[in-house]
Steps between C-alpha positions, in 0.01 A plus 500: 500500500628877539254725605489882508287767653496809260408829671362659168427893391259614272283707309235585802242546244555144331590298814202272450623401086826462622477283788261300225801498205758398811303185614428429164883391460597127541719520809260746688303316733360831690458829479368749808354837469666635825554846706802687550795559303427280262209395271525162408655199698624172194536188642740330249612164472764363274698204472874642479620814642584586177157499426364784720698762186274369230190528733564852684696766267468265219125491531320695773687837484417484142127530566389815387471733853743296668681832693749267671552136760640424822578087498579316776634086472348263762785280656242318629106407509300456773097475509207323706476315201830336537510486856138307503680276258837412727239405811283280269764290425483152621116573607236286393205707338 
């Protein structure tokens, strides 16, 4: 699975419908309302690389006051959730 962090500008007077039209899309599994630079942080995850240009400028820039999008590609994935996971193996519940 590829996933992508998308740094997202918008309309500051529609942030709220657009962050709601973003994580309405199928390989959107987040969106943040954030400070700073930019608007809207897109947490997008595809199964191909090639993927990730049907879901960002095929699909989010598209959405109507959509100004513009930073993306970064994750080489890797790291969480609690996944490190709880790698200890627990082996262990008896």
């Amino acid at each position: 699975m590829i996933t992508a962090i998308v740094l997202i500008k918008t309309s500051v007077d529609r942030i709220p419908e657009i962050a709601e039209s973003i994580a309405a899309l199928d390989s959107v599994s987040e969106v943040f309302s954030v400070t700073g630079t930019y608007d809207l942080i897109a947490m997008v995850r595809v199964p191909r690389h090639d993927d990730l240009a049907d879901v960002i400028p095929g699909r989010i820039s598209k959405i109507p006051g959509v100004e513009g999008t930073d993306t970064h590609v994750a080489f890797r994935t790291y969480s609690q959730h996944d490190l709880e996971a790698a200890f627990a193996i082996g262990l008896d519940s």
